[in-house]
C-alpha angles and dihedrals in degrees: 000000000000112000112210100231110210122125121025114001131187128223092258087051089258112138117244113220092195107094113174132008103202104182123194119199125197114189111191107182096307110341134082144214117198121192120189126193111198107192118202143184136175110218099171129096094249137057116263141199105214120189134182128193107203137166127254127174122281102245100032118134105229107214125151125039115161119150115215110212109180111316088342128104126187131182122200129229124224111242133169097286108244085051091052092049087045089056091040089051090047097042085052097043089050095053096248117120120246141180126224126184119176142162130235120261097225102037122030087205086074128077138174126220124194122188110193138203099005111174134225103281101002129131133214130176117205120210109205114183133178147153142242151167119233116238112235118242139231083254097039096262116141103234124214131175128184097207104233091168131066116176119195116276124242100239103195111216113262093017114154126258135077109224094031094094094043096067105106107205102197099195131166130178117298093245094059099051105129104213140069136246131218118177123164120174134206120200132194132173133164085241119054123270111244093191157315127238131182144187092232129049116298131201102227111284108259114212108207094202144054086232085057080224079132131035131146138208142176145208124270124252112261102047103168097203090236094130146022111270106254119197119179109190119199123198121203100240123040126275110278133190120275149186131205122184116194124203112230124240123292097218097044121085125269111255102030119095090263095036090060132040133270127219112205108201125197119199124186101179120206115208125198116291085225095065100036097058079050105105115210104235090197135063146108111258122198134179141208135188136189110230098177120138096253089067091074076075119115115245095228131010101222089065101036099175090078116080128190088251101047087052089054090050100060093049094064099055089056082046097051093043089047095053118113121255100248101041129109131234157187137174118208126178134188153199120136094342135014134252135184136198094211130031089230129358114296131216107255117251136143085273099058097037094061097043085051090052090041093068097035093059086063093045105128127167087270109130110077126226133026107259108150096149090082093051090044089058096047092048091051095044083066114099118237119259102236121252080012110106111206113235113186121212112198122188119178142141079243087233095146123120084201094075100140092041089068093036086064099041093055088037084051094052092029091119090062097058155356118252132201123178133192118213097213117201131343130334091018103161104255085194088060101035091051102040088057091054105038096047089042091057092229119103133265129233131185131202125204139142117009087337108141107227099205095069093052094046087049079056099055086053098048082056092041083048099060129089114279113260103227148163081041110179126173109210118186120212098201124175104251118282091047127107126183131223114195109214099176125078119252117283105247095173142051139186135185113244082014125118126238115202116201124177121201132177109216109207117192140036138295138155122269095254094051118127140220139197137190124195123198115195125191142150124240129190084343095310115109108226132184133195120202131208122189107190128167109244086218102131112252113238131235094019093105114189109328089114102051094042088047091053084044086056096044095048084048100051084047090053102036078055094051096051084050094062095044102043115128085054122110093227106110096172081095090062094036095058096057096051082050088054099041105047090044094058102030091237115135123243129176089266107049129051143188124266140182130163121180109231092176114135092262122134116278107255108251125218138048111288116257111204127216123189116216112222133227131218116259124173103245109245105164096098091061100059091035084060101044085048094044104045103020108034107028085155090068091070090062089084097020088227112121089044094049084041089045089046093050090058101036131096085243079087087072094060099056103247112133092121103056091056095072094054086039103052095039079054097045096053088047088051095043092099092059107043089048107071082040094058105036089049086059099044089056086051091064099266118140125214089247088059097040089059110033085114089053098065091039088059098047094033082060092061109109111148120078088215098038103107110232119242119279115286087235090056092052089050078054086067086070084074103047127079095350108148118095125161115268128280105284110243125258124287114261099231099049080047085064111046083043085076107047120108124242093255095052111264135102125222131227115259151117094280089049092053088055095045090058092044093252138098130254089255106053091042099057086043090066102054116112105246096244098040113092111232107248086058081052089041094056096029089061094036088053089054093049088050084050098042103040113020099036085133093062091051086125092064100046097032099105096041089051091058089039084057091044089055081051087052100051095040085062095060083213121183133222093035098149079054092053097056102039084048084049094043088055100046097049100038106248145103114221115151122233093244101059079050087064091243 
């Protein structure tokens, strides 16, 4: 049947009914309300269902969902979920129009929305609006991200979940998404806004006051959907503590969460400076690294050399040379399968260091799928070391559908250790990268853009590396006649800098001017600490009801959690609960979901339903593994595994060919002999795989019909001939080839690949020691007053091995110090005092 393609096309020829996605976001301090507007027309001579899979964050309260069709609005209601899709597929089966907005199953960031019964030639806006809290940054920004892009998940075989595998995610490159974005923000805060930065093109940032407490700004035309779009919001003072208290509707019961208000308090505790600058000298470290194919991905297009994986790389070389000596240690990666440097974790010495480092240097995304769930459960069958608390370091580019698998298995072993997790690139589940963190007590970052990911990472230890806050209890001091009811689950981390949330529904009376006080207790490095909040429990005004939707969220996440755990029981009060809670409060769930039908007298739509699938944008990702498997690893095609393995978790599903893969891979193992001389004798010329097989990803990213066959696999082999010269590999960065050579105590030592490192040679540098002083106290002296004198800007990343290297110094009782440094500061050309060195 031939399709007339005009108006908005897919990349399989298939027209898109959704025109246009306008978003409106309203910070208030640090939550958000986001309120998308999805325009869509049919202009084809047929009614269509159209449906779009799309990503939301994690933690976002969906709650509010109406379509507008001509002069009409109606608003769904949120209903149990088999109940909703019954009335949809009636409503549709019956000619009438309906609305249907649901989450996944497996990953509460994904949701499904299906638009029904949509006649030749008729419009319908959709309004999607839902909450959120901002996550607070390393440098005190508020961070929010409206997730564009959406990659296919890794679905491991035999993962849990019914509905998981139904989701049909229809994707094609971001280029190629045929329809616009508009998104415009408003911020307000009691304390002025110093300023907004993005990750996308921004219009200049309008204050609408002379306070500069509101101010706006858009995006600017053009946006490529190529990325998620990234704000980062910065107030002038630091963040305080806070109370808000919410009245309850006026309309719902007393007594019940939306009859009674709802105080939202925000704690941002401040421990003693004595014990923060205290590093621990014990602890179990283990790492884990994502191996997947789509790490082979670079972490920002402008500067394609540097992959995910070679980032990651790189990080842990600053983490391994910043452990304490003492410690133990392990590094795990994953992709299909698991792998581990060491059968159980090791004490940390210069020998293991190096044989560590050894075998990271040759990781590559080379192992296929995303399967963390095996690795999690080794780790956790280790026993822990005694008097070594485990701390977990995850980095993955966050790509699972088992999402809620992983969260309860870290929630279930979440006594044993603290774990702290790093989204890498575009599209990273934020559902997956912050449940890990939030039920394994430790903290989430995520890396995206130009982010570097080492300073970040240097972050997450400093906090790994400070005492454990323990025995936390959260006490309430209310006026008579006031009871309390804790919604959220108990803290069982804190940070320091860090925000606590905590949601809590009041139920009695009590006068205006009545106060309130909450008292959070907790010990830290053997000191018991408290933190205080007096807050009125006088209602704010003009909030409506956000509180009380994101306490709804955040009860329903705790109970949807808790029916996890206990599934398989016959016990369906958990469940019910949920739906209780959900449809009360017109927040979503994953069992419950939106629903509108228009009853209105309108004529009953005529003609079978034809469905189009809208499709998202995904990075392709697919080039870079092809290239790794092709050039690197030719063995690999003997059994066509790791490309079928790579194919199953790459964005290529979405373009419908399976088929083709079979008749690609038996050709390409048959044509191995050939292609390999070709591309190995590039790569000695200086060519580089990105170059040998730009053609390659010309010539699939040009596939656009399901039913169009591909080019020949020998064709695509061809590629390794074509525009294959690229400049060298750039050399390493000066300050990573420094650390590389520092030693696991602390100290460098003086030789050859020290001198270059500083930018000297071996002669001049051991002219300038002073005579008394042994040559490793003049070796770290000199390398502490490069990092000073020259990376002062990435003090973030060598900070904890500096002061690593200073606890060498002054173990060494070494003389002549003062000497040392001046001596340094002239040889290298710097002037940095003894003092600023920690001396």
């Amino acid at each position: 049947m031939m399709v007339n393609c005009c108006g908005l096309l897919t990349a399989n020829k298939e027209p898109v009914p959704l025109k246009s996605v306008g978003v409106e976001l309203e910070v208030r301090d640090h939550v958000a309300t986001v309120v998308s507007t999805l325009n869509y027309e049919n202009k084809e001579d047929k009614p269509l269902e159209a449906v779009f899979v799309f990503p939301l964050p994690g933690d976002a309260a969906v709650c509010h969902f109406s379509a507008t069709i001509g002069q009409t609005q109606i608003v769904a209601e949120v209903k149990e979920k088999q109940e909703a899709r019954e009335e949809y597929d009636d409503a549709l089966s019956s000619g009438q129009q309906a609305f249907l907005l649901e989450e996944s199953e497996q990953s509460p960031d994904i949701f499904s929305l299906s638009v029904g019964s949509l006649p030749p030639g008729e419009s319908a806006s959709i309004r999607l609006e839902y909450v959120t809290e901002l996550a607070v940054q390393a440098d005190d920004g508020l961070r929010f991200c409206l997730p564009a892009v959406l990659n296919p998940r890794y679905q491991p075989q035999g993962s849990g979940g019914s509905e998981g595998a139904s989701v049909q995610v229809t994707s094609v490159p971001a280029s190629l998404v045929p329809y616009s974005l508009s998104f415009s923000a408003r911020v307000s805060s009691p304390r002025p806004v110093s300023k907004v930065e993005s990750n996308c093109s921004l219009d200049p940032l309008q204050y609408l006051n002379p306070e500069q407490t509101q101010a706006t700004v858009k995006l600017a035309a053009g946006h490529k959907f190529d990325r998620d779009v990234e704000l980062l919001i910065y107030y002038k003072d630091a963040h305080q503590p806070t109370a808000v208290v919410e009245a309850g509707q006026a309309s719902a019961k007393p007594g019940t969460l939306m009859g009674d208000p709802v105080v939202m308090l925000s704690l941002y505790p401040e421990f003693p400076q004595a014990v923060m600058s205290s590093v621990a000298s014990c602890g179990e470290f283990v790492f884990l690294l994502d191996r997947s194919g789509s790490m082979d991905c670079p972490m920002d297009r402008s500067k394609r050399r540097e992959t995910r994986i070679g980032s990651a790389r790189d990080t842990l070389l600053l983490l391994l040379k910043s452990l304490p000596m003492g410690c133990y240690f392990n590094i795990y990666s994953f992709g299909s399968s698991f792998q581990h440097i060491f059968p159980k974790s090791v004490e940390y010495s210069q020998k293991t260091m190096e044989e560590a480092l050894k075998t990271v240097e040759e990781m590559g995304a080379d192992l296929g799928g995303t399967e963390i769930l095996n690795p999690l459960k080794h780790i956790y069958s280790q026993p822990c070391i005694p008097n070594q608390p485990r701390q977990l370091f995850v980095f993955t580019d966050g790509e699972v559908g088992n999402t809620k698998e992983v969260i309860s298995l870290v929630k279930k072993n979440s006594g044993s250790h603290r774990c702290f997790s790093f989204g890498i690139g575009e599209g990273a589940s934020s559902a997956l990268i912050n449940g890990l963190a939030k039920e394994g007590g430790g903290h989430a970052q995520f890396i995206t853009g130009t982010d570097r990911m080492q300073p970040k990472v240097m972050q997450s230890l400093r906090f790994a590396l400070q005492p454990a806050v323990v025995d936390i209890s959260v006490t309430w001091d209310l006026p008579k006649g006031v009871s309390v009811t804790v919604l959220s689950p108990p803290i069982t981390a804190l940070f320091q800098g860090q925000r606590s949330l905590i949601y809590a529904q009041l139920t009695g009376e009590s006068s205006k001017a009545a106060e309130g006080c909450v008292t959070v207790k907790y010990s830290l490095a053997g000191h018991p600490s408290q933190n205080q909040l007096h807050f009125s429990l006088k209602p704010a005004e003009d909030t409506g009801l956000t509180v009380h939707r994101l306490a709804a969220r955040t009860l329903i996440r705790s109970l949807e959690m808790e029916e996890r755990e206990r599934r398989g029981e016959q016990d369906k009060g958990v469940k019910k609960k949920v739906v209780e809670v959900s449809v009360q409060s017109g927040v979503s769930s994953v069992f419950t979901a939106f629903i509108a039908v228009n009853k209105g007298d309108g004529e009953a739509v005529q003609g079978p339903l034809v469905r189009r699938n809208v499709p998202t944008p995904r990075l392709m990702m697919m080039a870079c593994s092809m290239q790794r498997m092709l050039c690197f690893d030719p063995d690999s095609l003997n059994g066509h595994k790791m490309i079928k393995q790579s194919v199953r978790n790459s964005s290529l599903r979405s373009l419908s060919l399976h088929g083709w893969w079979t008749h690609t891979t038996t050709a390409l193992s048959t044509s191995r002999a050939a292609a390999e001389p070709a591309c190995k004798s590039k790569l000695k010329s200086g060519g580089s795989t990105a170059g040998l097989f730009s053609n390659l990803r010309k010539k699939l990213g040009a596939l656009k019909n399901p039913h169009q066959m591909p080019p020949e696999p020998q064709d695509l082999l061809s590629s390794c001939n074509e525009d294959c010269t690229e400049p060298k590999q750039t050399p390493r960065d000066p300050l990573l080839q420094l650390v590389s050579l520092q030693k696991a105590s602390g100290c460098w030592v003086l030789d050859p690949a020290l001198a270059a490192a500083l930018g000297k040679t071996r002669k001049k540098v051991e002219k300038r020691k002073p005579s008394s002083v042994n040559q490793e106290v003049w070796a770290t002296i000199l390398a502490l007053i490069w990092l000073h004198g020259f990376k002062v800007d990435a003090q973030d990343e060598w900070q904890l091995l500096a002061m690593k290297a200073v606890s060498w110094l002054r173990a060494q009782n070494a003389s002549c110090v003062t000497e040392c440094v001046e001596a340094g500061n002239v040889l290298l050309g710097c002037n940095v005092k003894k003092d600023v060195l920690g001396l």
